[in-house]
Structures are given as C-alpha cells and as structure tokens.
C-alpha positions as CSV (number, residue, x, y, z in Angstrom):
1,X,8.9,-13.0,-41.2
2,X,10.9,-9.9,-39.7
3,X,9.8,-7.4,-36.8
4,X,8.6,-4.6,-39.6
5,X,6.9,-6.9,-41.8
6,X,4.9,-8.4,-38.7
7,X,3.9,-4.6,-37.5
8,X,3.0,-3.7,-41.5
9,X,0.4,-6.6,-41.8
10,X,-1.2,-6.1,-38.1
11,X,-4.7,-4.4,-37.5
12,X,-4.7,-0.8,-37.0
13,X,-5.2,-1.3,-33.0
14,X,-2.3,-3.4,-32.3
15,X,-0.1,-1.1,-34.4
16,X,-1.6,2.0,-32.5
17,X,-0.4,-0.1,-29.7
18,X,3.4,-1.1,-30.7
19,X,4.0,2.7,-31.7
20,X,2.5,3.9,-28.5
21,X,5.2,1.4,-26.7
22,X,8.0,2.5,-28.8
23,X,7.1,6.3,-28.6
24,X,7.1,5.3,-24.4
25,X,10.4,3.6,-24.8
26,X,12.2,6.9,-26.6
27,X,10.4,8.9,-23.9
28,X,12.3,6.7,-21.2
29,X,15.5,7.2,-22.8
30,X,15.2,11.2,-23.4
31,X,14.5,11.2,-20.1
32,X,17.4,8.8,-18.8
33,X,19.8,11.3,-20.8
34,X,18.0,14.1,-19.4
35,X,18.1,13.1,-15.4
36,X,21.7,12.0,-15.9
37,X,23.0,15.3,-17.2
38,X,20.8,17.2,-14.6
39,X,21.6,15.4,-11.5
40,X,25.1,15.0,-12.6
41,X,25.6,19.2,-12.7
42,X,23.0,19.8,-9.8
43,X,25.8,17.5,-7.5
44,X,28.6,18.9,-9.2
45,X,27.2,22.6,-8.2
46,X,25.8,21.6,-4.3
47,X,29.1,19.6,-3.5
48,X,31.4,22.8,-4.9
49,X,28.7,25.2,-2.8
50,X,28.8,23.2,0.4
51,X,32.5,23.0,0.6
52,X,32.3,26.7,0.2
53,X,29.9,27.2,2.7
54,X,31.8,25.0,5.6
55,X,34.7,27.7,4.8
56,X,32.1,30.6,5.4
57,X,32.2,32.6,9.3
58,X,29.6,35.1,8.9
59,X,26.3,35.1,6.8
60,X,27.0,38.0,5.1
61,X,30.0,36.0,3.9
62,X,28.3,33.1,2.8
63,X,26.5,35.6,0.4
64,X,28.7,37.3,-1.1
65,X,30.4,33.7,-1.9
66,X,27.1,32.8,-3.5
67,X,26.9,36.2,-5.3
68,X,24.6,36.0,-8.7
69,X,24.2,32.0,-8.1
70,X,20.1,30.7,-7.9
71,X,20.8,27.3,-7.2
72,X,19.5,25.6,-4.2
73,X,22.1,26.3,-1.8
74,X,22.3,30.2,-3.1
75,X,18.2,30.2,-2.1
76,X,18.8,28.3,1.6
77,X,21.6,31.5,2.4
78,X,19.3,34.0,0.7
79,X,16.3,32.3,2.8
80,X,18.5,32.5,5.9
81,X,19.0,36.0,5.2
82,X,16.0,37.7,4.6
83,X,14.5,36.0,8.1
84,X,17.2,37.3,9.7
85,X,16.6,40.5,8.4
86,X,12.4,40.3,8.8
87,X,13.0,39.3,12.8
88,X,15.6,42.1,14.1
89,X,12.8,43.5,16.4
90,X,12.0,40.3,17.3
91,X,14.1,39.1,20.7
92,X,14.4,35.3,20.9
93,X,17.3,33.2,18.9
94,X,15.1,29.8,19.1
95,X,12.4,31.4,17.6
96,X,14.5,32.8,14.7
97,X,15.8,29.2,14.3
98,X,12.5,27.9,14.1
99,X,11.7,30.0,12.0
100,X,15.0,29.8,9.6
101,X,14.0,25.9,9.9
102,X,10.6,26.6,8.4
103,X,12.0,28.0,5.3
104,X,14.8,25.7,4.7
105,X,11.9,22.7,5.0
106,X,9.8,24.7,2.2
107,X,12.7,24.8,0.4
108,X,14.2,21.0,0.3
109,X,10.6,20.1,-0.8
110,X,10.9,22.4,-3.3
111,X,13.9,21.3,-4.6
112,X,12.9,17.8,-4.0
113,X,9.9,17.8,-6.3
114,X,12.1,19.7,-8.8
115,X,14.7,17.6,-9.1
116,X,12.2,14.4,-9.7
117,X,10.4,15.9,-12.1
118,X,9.7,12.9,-15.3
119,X,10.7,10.4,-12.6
120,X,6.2,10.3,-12.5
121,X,6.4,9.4,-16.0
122,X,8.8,6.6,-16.1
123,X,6.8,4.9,-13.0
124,X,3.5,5.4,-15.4
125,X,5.8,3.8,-18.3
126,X,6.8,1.1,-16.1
127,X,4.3,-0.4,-14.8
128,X,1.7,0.1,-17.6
129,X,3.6,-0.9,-20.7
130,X,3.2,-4.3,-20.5
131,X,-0.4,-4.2,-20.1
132,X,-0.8,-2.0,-22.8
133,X,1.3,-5.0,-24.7
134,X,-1.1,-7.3,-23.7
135,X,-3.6,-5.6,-24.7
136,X,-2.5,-5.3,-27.7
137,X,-1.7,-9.3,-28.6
138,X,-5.5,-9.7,-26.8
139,X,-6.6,-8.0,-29.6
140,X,-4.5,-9.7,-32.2
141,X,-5.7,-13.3,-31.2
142,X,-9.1,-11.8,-30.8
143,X,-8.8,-11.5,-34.6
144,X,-6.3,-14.6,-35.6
145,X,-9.4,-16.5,-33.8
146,X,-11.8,-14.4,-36.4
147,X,-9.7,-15.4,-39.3
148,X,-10.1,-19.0,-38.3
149,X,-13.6,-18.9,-37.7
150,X,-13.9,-17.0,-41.5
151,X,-11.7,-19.3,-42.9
152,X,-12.8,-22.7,-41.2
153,X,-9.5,-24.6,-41.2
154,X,-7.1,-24.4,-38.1
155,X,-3.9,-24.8,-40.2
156,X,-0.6,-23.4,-38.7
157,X,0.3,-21.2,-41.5
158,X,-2.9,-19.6,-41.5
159,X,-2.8,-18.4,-38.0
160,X,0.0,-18.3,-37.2
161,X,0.8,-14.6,-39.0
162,X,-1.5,-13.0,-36.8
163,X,-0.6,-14.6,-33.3
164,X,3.1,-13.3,-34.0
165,X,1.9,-10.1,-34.8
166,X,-0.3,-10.0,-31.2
167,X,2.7,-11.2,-29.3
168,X,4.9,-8.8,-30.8
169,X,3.2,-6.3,-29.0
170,X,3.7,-8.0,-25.8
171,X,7.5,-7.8,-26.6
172,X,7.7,-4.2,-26.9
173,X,5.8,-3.6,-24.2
174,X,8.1,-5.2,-22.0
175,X,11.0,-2.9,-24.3
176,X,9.5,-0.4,-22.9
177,X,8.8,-1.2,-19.2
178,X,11.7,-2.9,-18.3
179,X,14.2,-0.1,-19.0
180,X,11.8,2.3,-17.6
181,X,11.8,0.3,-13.8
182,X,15.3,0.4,-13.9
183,X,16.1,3.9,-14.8
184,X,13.2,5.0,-12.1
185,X,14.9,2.9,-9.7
186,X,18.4,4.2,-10.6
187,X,17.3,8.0,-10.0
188,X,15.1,7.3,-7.1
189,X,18.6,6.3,-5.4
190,X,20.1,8.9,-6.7
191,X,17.9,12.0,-5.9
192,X,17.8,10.7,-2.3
193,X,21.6,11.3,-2.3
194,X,21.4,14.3,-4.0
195,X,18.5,15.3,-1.5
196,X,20.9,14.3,1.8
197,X,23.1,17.0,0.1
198,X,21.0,19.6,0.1
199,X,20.1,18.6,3.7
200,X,23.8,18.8,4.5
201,X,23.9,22.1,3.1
202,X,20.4,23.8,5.0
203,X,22.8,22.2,8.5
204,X,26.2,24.5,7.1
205,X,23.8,27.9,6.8
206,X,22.1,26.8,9.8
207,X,25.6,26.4,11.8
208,X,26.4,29.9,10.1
209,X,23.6,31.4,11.7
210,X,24.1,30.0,15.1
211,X,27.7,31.3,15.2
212,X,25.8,34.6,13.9
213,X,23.8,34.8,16.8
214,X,26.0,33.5,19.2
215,X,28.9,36.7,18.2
216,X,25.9,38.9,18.5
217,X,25.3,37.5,22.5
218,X,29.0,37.5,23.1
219,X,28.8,41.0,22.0
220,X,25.5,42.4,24.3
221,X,26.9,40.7,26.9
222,X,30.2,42.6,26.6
223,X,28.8,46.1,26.0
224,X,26.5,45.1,29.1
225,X,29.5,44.5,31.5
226,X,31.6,47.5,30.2
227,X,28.6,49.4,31.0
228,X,28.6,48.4,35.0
C-alpha cells in the first residue's frame, strides 16, 4: 500500500480532508518564502535609512535624504514634517512633541500590522490542522467499523485498508501544522526585531526634531538679546 493508493480508495470526506491539509501545507510554505523575502528587504531598507538618518542635522535634511522613498522611515520624517509645519502658530515645543509622538505611534502600528500580515493564517494553520486530521481518520474508522459490521468478520486484511487510510489523514495534518508553528514562531521573533527598528528610527527623527527646535530657541533667544 503506498501514500496515493491509500488517498485514491478513501471516502470522499477524508480525501476532502487530506487535500484541504496539503493545500494548508503549500499555503504555509508560499507564505514562509513570502515573509522571508519581505522582512529580509524591509530590514535591508530601515537599517540603510536609519544609518542615514543618525547622519542627518536638520529635518529638512533628513527629507531630502529620503527624497521619492515610501517606506516606513520615509513616512515617520514626512509625519514629522507636516506637524511641524501644521503647529508653527502654535507656541509650546512639548506639545509639538506630543504631538510628533502621536503620529509616529499611529504609524509603528501601522507598520506593525503590515508587516505581519499571513502570520494570522499560519496560527489558524497551526493549531487547527491536526484536528481537521483527526477528524478526518474519525470518519475513516467511523466507516472501517461500518465495513465490519456489513461484512461480519473482524479479519485484519479486511480493515485494516480503511484504518490506514483514516490515519493518514492524521499524518498530514500534522505536515501541515507543525511547519506552520514553527515558521509563525520564527517570524513572530523576527517582526519584533524588525519592529524595535522602526522604533529606533521614530527616536533618530525625534532627536532631529529636538535639535530643530532647540536651534530655533538658541536663535529667539539671540535675536532677543541683540535687541536690548
């Protein structure tokens, strides 16, 4: 007896089943290959951006390094920006940081639900696959127990056929769940990281701002005491 041969001669619900399983089990793979590409690129960009931004004196500066970019750390400068821009008839620097604060938390949880987007689906994959699998091997002894009962004899051979089919379905299901746990578990870890990033880049805008505002003091205060 061989895998295919044992999904041919199941019933039509435990082979609804096993290709369910194995349509879950290329869905947690696509989306492995998927993640991995995207979180490799999105850390590529943010660690490139951030380095740039630590060189950066003046906001204006930091966006015209980010020029045409519309990745996260373009929209934290661009967010930066524009509240500057809204408040200037509005006196109070802790305020405006408040404020600038506001908007970069909107836009970490943003980005954060972003960049876990299919991670839902590989927790769903996880942790219901193997009940779906045992569902499905429920239903095949549900019927080898049938057979037996139609055929009145208990011999091996008979039933045996259809329990291997039931608890084939158990097998993929756990195909399909266990490299789903561990490829949710993998990018939970790793969108944290990349998440800390983006939190490390909000503080170098934020630090960009408060020399900002601190120049723009320095120079009131000077145009105040050449005035007396």
């Amino acid at each position: 007896m061989s895998a295919w041969s044992m999904f041919m001669d199941a019933d039509i619900v435990v082979k609804a089943v096993m290709v369910g399983l194995a349509f879950a089990s290329v869905l947690t793979w696509t989306i492995f290959l998927g993640k991995l590409a995207e979180l490799a690129l999105a850390q590529a960009r943010l660690k490139k951006a951030i380095k740039g931004l630590e060189e950066c004196r003046t906001l204006p500066e930091a966006q015209l390094m980010m020029g045409k970019r519309r990745d996260v750390t373009a929209i934290l400068v661009q967010q930066a920006a524009q509240e500057v821009r809204l408040s200037s008839d509005v006196q109070g620097e802790a305020g405006l940081k408040e404020r600038v604060a506001s908007r970069f938390g909107e836009v970490q949880k943003t980005e954060g639900r972003l960049i876990r987007r299919g991670m839902g689906l590989l927790a769903t994959i996880g942790s219901t696959s193997p009940f779906v699998g045992l569902f499905g091997t429920v239903w095949g002894i549900m019927n080898s127990f049938i057979g037996i009962a139609k055929s009145q004899t208990t011999n091996l051979a008979v039933v045996a056929p259809g329990i291997a089919e039931a608890l084939l379905a158990t097998a993929i299901g756990l195909v399909a769940a266990i490299p789903a746990v561990i490829v949710y578990n993998h990018f939970a870890r790793s969108t944290k990281g990349y998440l800390d990033g983006v939190g490390r880049a909000a503080g170098a805008v934020g630090r960009i701002l408060s020399r900002d505002l601190d120049r723009a003091r320095g120079a009131q205060s000077s145009r105040a005491h050449a005035a007396e």
